[in-house]
Short mmCIF file of the C-alpha atoms (twelve columns), coordinates in Angstrom:
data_MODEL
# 
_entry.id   MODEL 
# 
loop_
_atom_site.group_PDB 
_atom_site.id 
_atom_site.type_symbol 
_atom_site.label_atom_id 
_atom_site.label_alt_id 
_atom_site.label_comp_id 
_atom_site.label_asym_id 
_atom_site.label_seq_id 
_atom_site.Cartn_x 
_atom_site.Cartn_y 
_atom_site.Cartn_z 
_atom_site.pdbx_PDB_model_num 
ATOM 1   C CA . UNK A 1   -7.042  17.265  -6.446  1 
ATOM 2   C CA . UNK A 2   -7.176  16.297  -2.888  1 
ATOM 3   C CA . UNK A 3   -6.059  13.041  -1.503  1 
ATOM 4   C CA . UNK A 4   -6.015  11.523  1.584   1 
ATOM 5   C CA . UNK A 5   -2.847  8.410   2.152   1 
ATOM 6   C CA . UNK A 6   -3.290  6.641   5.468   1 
ATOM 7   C CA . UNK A 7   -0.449  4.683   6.293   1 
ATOM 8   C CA . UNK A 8   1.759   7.595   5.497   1 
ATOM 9   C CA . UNK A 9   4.734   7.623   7.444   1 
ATOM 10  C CA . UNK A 10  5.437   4.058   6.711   1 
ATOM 11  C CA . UNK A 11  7.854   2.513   4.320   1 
ATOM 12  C CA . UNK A 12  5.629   2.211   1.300   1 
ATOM 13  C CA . UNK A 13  3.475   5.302   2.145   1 
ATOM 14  C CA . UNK A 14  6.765   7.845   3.029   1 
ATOM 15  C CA . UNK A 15  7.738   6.483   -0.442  1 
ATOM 16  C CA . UNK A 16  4.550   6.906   -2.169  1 
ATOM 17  C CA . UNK A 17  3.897   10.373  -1.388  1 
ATOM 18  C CA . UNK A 18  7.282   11.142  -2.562  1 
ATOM 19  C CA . UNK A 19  6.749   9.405   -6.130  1 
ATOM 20  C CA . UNK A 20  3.118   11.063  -6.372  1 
ATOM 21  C CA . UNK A 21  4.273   14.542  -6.064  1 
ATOM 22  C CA . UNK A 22  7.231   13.822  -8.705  1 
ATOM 23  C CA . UNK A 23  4.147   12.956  -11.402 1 
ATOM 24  C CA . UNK A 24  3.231   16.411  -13.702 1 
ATOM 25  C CA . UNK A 25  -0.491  15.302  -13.718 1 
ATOM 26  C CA . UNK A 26  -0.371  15.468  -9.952  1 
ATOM 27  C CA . UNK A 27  1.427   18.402  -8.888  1 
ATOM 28  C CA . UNK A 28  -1.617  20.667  -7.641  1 
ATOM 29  C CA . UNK A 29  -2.505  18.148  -5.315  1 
ATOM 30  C CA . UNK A 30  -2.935  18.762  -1.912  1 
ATOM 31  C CA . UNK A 31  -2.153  15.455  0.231   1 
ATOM 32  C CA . UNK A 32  -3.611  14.390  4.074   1 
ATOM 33  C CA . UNK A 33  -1.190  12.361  4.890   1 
ATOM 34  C CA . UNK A 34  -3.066  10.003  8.139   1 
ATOM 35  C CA . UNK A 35  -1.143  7.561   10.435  1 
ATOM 36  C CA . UNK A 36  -1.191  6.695   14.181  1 
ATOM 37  C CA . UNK A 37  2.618   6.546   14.200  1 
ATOM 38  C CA . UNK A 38  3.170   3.294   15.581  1 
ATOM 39  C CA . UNK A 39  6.755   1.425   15.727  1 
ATOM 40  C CA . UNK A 40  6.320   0.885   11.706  1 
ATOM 41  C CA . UNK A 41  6.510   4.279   11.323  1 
ATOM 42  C CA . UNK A 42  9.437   6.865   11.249  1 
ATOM 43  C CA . UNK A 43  9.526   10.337  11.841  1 
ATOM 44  C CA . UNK A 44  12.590  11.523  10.537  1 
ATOM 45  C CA . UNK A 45  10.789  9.709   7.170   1 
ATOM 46  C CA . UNK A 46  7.639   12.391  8.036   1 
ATOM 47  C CA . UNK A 47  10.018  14.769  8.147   1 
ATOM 48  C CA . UNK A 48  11.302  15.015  5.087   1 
ATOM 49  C CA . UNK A 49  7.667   14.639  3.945   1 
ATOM 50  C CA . UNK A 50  6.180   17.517  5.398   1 
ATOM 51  C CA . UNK A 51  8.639   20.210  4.211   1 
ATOM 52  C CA . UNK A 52  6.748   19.658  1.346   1 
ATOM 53  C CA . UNK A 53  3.668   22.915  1.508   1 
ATOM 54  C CA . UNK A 54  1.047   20.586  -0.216  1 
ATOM 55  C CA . UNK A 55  1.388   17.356  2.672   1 
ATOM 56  C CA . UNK A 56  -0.708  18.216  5.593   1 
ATOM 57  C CA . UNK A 57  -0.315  15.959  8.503   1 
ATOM 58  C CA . UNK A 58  -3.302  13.920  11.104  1 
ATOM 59  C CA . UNK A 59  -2.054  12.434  13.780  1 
ATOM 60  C CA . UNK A 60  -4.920  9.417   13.713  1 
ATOM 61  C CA . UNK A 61  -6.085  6.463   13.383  1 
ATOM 62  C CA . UNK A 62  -8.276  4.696   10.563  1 
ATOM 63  C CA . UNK A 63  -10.777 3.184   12.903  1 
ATOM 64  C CA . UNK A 64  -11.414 7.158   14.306  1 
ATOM 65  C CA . UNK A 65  -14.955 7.030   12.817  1 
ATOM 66  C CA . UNK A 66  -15.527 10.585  13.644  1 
ATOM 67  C CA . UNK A 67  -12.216 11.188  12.151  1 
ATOM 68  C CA . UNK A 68  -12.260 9.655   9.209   1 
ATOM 69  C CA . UNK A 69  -15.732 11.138  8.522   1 
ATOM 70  C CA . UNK A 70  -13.984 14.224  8.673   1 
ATOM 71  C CA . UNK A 71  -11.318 13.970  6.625   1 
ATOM 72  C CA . UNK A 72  -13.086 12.149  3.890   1 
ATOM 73  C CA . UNK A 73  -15.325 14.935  3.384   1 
ATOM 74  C CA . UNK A 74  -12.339 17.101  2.249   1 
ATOM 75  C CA . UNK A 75  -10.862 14.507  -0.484  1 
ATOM 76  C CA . UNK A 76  -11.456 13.365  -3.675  1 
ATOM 77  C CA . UNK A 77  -8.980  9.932   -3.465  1 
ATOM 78  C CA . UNK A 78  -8.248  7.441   -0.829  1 
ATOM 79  C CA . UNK A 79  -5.020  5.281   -0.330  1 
ATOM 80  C CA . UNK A 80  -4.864  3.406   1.945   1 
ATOM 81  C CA . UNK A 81  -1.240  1.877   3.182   1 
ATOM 82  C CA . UNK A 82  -2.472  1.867   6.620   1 
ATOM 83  C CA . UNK A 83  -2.151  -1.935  8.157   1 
ATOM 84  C CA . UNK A 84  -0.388  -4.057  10.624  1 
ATOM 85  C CA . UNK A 85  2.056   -5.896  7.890   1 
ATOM 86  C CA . UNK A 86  4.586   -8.220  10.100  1 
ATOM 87  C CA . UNK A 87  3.678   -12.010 9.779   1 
ATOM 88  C CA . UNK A 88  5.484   -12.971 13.102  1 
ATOM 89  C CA . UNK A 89  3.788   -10.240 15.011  1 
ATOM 90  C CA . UNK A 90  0.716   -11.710 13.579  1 
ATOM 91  C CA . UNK A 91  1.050   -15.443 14.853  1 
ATOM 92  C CA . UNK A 92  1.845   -13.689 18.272  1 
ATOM 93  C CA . UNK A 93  -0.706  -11.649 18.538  1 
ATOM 94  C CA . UNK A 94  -3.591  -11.375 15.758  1 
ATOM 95  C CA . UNK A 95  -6.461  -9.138  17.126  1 
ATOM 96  C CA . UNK A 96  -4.100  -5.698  16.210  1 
ATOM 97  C CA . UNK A 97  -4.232  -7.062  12.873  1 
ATOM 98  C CA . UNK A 98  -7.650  -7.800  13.082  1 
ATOM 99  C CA . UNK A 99  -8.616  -4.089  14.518  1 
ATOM 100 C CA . UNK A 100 -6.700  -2.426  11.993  1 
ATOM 101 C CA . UNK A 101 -6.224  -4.013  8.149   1 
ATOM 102 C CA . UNK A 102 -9.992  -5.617  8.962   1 
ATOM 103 C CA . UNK A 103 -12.197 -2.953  10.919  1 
ATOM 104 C CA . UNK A 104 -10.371 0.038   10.009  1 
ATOM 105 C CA . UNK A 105 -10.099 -0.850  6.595   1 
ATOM 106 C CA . UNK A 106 -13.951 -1.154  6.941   1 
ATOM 107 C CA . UNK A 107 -14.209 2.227   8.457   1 
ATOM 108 C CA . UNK A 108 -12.436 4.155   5.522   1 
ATOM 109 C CA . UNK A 109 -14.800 3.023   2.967   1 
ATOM 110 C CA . UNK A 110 -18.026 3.133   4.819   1 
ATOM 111 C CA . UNK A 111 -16.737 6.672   5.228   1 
ATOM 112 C CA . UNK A 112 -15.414 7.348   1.788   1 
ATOM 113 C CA . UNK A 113 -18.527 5.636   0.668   1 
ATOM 114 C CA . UNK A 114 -20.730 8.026   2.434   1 
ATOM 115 C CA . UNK A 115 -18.992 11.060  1.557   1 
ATOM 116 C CA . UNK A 116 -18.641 10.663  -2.677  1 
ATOM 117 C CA . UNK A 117 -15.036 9.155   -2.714  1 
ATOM 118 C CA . UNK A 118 -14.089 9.404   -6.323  1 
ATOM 119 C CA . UNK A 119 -11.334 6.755   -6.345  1 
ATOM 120 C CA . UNK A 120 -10.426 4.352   -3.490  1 
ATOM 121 C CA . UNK A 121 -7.096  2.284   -3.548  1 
ATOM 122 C CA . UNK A 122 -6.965  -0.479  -1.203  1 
ATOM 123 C CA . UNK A 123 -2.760  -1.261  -1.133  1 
ATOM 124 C CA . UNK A 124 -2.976  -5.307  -0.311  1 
ATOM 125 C CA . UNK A 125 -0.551  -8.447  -0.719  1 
ATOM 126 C CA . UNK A 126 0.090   -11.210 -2.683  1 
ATOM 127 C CA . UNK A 127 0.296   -12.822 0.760   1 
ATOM 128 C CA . UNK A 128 -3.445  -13.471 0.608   1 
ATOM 129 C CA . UNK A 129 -3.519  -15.666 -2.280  1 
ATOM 130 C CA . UNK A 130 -1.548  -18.316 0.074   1 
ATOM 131 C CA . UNK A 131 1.367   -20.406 -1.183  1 
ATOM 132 C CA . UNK A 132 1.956   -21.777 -5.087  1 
ATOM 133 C CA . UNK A 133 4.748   -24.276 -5.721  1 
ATOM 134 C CA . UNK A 134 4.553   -23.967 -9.496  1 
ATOM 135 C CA . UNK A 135 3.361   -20.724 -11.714 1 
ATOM 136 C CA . UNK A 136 1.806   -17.605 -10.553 1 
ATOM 137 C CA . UNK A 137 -1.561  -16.350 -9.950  1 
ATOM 138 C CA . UNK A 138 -3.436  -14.233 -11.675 1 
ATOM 139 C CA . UNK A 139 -6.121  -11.699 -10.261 1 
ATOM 140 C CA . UNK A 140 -9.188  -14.406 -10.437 1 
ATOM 141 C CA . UNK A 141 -7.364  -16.822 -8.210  1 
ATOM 142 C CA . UNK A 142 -8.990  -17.828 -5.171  1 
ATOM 143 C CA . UNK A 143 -7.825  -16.225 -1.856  1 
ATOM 144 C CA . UNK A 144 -6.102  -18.900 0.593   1 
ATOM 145 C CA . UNK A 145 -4.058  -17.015 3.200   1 
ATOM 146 C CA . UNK A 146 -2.231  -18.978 6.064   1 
ATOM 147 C CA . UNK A 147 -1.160  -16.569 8.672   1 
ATOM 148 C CA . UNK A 148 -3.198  -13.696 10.716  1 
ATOM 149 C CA . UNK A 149 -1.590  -11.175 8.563   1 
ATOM 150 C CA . UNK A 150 -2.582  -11.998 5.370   1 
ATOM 151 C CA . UNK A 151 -6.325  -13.491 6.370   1 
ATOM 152 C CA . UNK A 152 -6.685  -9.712  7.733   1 
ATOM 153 C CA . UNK A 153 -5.561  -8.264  4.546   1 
ATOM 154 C CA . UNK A 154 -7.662  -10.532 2.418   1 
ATOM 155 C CA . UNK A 155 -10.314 -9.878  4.234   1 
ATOM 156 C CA . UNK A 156 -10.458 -6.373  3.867   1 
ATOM 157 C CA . UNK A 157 -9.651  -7.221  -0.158  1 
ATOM 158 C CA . UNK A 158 -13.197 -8.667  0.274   1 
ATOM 159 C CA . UNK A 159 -14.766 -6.129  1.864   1 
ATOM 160 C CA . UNK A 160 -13.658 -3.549  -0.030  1 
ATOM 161 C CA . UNK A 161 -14.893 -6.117  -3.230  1 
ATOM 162 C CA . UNK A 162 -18.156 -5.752  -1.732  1 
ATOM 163 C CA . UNK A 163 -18.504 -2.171  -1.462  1 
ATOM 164 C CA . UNK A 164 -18.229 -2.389  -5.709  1 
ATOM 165 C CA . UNK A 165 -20.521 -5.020  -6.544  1 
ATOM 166 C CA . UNK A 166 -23.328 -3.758  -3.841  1 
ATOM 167 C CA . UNK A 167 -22.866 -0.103  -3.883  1 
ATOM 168 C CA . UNK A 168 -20.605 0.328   -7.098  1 
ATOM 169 C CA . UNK A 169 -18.395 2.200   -5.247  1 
ATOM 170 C CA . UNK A 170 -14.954 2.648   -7.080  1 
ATOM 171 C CA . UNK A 171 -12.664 0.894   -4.898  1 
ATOM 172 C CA . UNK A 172 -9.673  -1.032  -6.802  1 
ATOM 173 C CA . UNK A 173 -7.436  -3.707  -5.202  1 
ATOM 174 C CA . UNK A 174 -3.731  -3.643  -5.510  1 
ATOM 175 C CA . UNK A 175 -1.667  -6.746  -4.737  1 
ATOM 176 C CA . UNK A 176 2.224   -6.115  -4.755  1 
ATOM 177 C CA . UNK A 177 5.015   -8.674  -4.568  1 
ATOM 178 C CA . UNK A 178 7.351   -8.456  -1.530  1 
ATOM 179 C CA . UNK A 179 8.733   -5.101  -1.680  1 
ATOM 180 C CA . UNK A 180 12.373  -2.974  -0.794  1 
ATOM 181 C CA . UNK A 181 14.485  -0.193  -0.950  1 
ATOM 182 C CA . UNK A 182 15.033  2.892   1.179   1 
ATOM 183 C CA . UNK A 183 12.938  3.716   5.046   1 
ATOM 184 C CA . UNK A 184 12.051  -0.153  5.229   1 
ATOM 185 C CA . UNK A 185 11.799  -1.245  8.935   1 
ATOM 186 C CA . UNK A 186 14.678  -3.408  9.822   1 
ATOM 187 C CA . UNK A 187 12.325  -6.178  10.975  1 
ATOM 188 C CA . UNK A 188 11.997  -6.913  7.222   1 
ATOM 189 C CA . UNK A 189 14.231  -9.439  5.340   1 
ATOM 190 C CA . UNK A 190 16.502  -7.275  3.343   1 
ATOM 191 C CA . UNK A 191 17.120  -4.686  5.531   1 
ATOM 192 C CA . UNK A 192 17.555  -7.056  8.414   1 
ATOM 193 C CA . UNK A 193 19.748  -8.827  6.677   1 
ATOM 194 C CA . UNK A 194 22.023  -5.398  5.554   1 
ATOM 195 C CA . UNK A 195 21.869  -3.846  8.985   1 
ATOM 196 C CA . UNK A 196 22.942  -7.550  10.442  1 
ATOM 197 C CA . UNK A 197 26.301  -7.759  8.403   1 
ATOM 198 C CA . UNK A 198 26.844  -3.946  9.413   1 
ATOM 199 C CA . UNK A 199 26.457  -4.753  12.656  1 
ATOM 200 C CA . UNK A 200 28.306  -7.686  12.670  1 
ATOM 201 C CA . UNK A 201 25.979  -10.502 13.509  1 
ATOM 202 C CA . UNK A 202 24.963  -13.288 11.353  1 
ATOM 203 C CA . UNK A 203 21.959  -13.457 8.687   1 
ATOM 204 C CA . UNK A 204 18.925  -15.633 9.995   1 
ATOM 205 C CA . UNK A 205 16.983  -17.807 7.645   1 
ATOM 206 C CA . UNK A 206 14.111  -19.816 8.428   1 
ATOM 207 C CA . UNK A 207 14.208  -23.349 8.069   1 
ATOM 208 C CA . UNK A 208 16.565  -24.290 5.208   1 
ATOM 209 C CA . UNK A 209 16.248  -21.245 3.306   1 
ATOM 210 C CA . UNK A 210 14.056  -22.144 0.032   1 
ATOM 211 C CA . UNK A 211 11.272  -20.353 0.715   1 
ATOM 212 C CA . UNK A 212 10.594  -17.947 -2.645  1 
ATOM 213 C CA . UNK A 213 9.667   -14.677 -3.070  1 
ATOM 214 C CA . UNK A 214 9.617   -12.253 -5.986  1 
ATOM 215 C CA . UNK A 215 11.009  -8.680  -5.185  1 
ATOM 216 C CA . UNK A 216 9.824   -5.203  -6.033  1 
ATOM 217 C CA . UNK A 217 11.601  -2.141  -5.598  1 
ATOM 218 C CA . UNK A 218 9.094   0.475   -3.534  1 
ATOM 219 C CA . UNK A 219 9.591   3.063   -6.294  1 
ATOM 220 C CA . UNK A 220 8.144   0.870   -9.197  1 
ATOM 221 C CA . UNK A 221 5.060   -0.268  -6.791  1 
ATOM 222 C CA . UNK A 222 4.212   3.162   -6.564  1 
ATOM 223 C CA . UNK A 223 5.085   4.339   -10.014 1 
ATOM 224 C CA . UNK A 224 2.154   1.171   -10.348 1 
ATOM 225 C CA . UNK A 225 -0.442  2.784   -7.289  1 
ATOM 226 C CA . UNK A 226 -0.158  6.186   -9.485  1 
ATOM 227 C CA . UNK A 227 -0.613  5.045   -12.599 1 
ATOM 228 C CA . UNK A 228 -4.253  3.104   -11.641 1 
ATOM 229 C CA . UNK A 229 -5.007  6.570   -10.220 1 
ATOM 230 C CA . UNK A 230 -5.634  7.354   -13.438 1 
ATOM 231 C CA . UNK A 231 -6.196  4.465   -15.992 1 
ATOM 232 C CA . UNK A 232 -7.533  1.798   -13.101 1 
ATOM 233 C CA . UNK A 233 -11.103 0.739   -13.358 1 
ATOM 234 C CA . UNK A 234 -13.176 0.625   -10.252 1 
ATOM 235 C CA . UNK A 235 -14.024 -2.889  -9.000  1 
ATOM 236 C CA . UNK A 236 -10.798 -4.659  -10.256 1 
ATOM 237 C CA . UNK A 237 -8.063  -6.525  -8.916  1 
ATOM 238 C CA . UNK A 238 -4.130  -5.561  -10.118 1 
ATOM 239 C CA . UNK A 239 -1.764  -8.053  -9.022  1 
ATOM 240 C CA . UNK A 240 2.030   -5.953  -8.918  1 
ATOM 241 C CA . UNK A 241 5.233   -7.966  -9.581  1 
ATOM 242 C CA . UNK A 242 8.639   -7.757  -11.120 1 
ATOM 243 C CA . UNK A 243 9.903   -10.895 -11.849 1 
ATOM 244 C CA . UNK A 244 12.341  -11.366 -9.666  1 
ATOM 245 C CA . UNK A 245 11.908  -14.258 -7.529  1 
ATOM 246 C CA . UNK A 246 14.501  -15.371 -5.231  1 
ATOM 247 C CA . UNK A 247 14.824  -17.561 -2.667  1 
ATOM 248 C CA . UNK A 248 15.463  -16.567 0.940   1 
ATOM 249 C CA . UNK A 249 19.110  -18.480 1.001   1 
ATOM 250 C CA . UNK A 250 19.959  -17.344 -2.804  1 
ATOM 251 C CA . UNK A 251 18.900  -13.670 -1.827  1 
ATOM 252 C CA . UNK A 252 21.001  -13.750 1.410   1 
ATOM 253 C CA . UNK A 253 24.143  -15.096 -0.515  1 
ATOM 254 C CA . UNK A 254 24.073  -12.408 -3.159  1 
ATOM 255 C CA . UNK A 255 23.566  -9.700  0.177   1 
ATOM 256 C CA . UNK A 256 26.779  -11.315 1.413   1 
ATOM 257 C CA . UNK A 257 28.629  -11.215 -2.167  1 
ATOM 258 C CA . UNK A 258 27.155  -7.221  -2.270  1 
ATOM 259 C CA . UNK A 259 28.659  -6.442  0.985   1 
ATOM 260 C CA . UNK A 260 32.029  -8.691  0.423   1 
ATOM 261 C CA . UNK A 261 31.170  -11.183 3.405   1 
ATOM 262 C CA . UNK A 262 31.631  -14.766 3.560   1 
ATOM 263 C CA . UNK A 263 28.522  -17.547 3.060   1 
ATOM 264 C CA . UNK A 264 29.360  -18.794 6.612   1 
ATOM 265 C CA . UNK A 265 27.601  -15.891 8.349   1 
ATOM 266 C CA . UNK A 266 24.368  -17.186 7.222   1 
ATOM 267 C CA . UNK A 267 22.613  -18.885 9.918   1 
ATOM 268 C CA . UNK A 268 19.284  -21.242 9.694   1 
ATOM 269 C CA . UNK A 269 16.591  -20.817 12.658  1 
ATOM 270 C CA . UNK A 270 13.516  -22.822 13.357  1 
ATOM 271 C CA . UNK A 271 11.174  -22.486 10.324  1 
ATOM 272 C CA . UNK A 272 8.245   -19.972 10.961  1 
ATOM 273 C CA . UNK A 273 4.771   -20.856 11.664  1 
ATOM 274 C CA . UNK A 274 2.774   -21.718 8.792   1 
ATOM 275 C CA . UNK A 275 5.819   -20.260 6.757   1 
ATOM 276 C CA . UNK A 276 4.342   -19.967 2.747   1 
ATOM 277 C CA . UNK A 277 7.180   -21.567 0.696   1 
ATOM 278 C CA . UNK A 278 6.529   -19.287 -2.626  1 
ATOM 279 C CA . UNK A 279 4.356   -16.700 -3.868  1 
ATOM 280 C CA . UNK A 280 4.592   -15.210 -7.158  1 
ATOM 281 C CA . UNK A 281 2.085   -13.388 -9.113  1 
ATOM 282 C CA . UNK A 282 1.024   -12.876 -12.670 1 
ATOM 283 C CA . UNK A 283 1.115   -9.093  -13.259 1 
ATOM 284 C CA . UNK A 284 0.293   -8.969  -16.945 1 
ATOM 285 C CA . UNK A 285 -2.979  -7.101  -16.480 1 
ATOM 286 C CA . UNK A 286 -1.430  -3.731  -14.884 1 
ATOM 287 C CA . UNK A 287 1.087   -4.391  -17.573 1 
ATOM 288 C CA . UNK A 288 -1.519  -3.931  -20.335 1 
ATOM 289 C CA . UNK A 289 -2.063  -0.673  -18.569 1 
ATOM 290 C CA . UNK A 290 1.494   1.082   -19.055 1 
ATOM 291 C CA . UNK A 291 2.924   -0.775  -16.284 1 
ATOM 292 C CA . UNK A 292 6.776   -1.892  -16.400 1 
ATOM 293 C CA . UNK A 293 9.084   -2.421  -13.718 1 
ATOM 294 C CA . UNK A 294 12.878  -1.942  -13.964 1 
ATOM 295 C CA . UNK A 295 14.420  -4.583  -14.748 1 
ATOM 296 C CA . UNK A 296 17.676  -4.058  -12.636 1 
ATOM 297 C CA . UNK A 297 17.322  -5.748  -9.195  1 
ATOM 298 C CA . UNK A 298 20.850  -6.149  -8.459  1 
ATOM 299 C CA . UNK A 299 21.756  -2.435  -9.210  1 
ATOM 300 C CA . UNK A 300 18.716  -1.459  -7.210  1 
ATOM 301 C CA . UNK A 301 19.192  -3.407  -4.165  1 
ATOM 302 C CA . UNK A 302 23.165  -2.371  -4.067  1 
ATOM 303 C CA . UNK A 303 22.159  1.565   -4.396  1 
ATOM 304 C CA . UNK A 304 19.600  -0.272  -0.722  1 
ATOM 305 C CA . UNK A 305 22.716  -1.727  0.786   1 
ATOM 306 C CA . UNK A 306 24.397  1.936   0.521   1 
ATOM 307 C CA . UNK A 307 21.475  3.627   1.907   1 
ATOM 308 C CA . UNK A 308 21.326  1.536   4.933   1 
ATOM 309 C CA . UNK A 309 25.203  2.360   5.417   1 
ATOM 310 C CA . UNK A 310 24.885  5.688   4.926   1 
ATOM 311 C CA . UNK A 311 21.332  6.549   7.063   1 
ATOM 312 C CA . UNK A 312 22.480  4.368   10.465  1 
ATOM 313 C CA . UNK A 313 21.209  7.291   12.503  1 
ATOM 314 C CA . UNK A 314 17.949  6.205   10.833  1 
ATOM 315 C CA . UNK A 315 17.639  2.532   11.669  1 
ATOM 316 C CA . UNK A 316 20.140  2.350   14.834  1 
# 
């Protein structure tokens, strides 16, 4: 099998590749692993990617028509991780996010389309289902999203929905719950917050702290992305979750308690644009697939804390 991951050299990509090549049903397959290697990216994480023999590496970018023409000729699967995924970098400046999760997103299944794509994975957010105080949403719940970011990403949900029910092309949608563990950029919340205390300076919240999210650990998304490879049905929506919902203040506190620092070095900044206060999905459909995610969030996000103190060379 050949498969082509854009958005490989990021966090959930790096990670993905990695998990994919551990699966027995998957171990002939030859990966084109795609990315434009912007500041999301690391290359020490390629690195220990392509001493694998069956990762082949493109320095490119999805909306490379010509490119992606190319490469989608070779492949039997798409995945794409590819997108501009920072909310604050998307109230400053929007049209990147626009170009890339919206247009290029576009691009890859026009070409994967065109070419006889078997399977198509679009990786997207519960972000684009906007804000729920109470409850969680399920896969038929309308789309709402409040900042750049997630419209993007909700908008390429919808084109990619489109490509099904006009051309019946198999394209599924994935929607994960906030996700962590090893090779996350430091501009994320957990990280941030890790490499903070090691550096010394304080933990930031926005606002007073309340807003709630529910946390995945990278691995189990993509023991989730691998298992629709094979039991997903073309034209649906999987919402991914775990259950464990925090809030931002409660999360930071049990950070502190992980890495034996006092409360007090919590800080509280101006509250974020348009900031959602919770999101939290219903993930009993991928469930009824085989799905189940660990259910050990503290042990996983301690063995996260020790990365980060062991790999400084990485994020310094």
């Amino acid at each position: 099998m050949k498969i082509l991951v854009t958005g490989g050299a990021g966090f959930i990509g790096s990670n993905f590749i990695k998990t994919y090549l551990l699966q027995p049903n998957f171990q002939e397959s030859k990966i084109y692993l795609l990315d434009s290697l912007t500041y999301a990216s690391n290359e020490d994480s390629l690195d220990r990617i392509l001493v694998d023999s069956r990762v082949e590496f493109i320095h490119g970018d999805i909306c490379d028509s010509d490119l992606v023409d190319e490469i989608t000729k070779q492949v039997e699967i798409v995945v794409n991780f590819a997108a501009e995924s920072h909310v604050d970098r998307s109230i400053l400046d929007p049209s990147i996010f626009v170009r890339t999760n919206i247009l290029g997103t576009h691009n890859l299944l026009y070409h994967s389309k065109k070419n006889g794509i078997k399977k198509f994975l679009q990786v997207s957010t519960d972000e684009v289902y906007g804000s729920i105080e109470n409850g969680s949403w399920n896969e038929d719940f309308p789309l709402k999203p409040n900042s750049p970011y997630s419209a993007s990403k909700a908008s390429g949900d919808l084109i990619a929905r489109s490509y099904h029910e006009t051309f019946k092309f198999p394209v599924i949608v994935t929607r994960c719950s906030n996700n962590f563990g090893p090779n996350q950029n430091i501009e994320k919340f957990i990280p941030n917050s890790i490499t903070n205390i090691i550096r010394g300076k304080p933990i930031t919240l926005y606002g007073d702290g309340k807003n709630k999210r529910d946390w995945i650990h990278v691995d189990d998304h993509n023991m989730a992305l691998c298992l629709l490879l094979t039991k997903g049905e073309g034209g649906e929506v999987y919402n991914i979750g775990s259950g464990n919902e925090y809030s931002n203040l409660n999360l930071a506190k049990l950070i502190c308690d992980l890495m034996q620092q006092p409360h007090s070095i919590i800080e509280y900044v101006q509250n974020r644009l348009g900031h959602d206060f919770r999101y939290s999905v219903d993930f009993s459909k991928i469930k009824s697939v085989g799905f189940q995610p660990r259910n050990n969030f503290i042990e996983l996000l301690q063995q996260t804390i020790e990365w980060y103190k062991s790999n400084i060379n990485w994020w310094d």
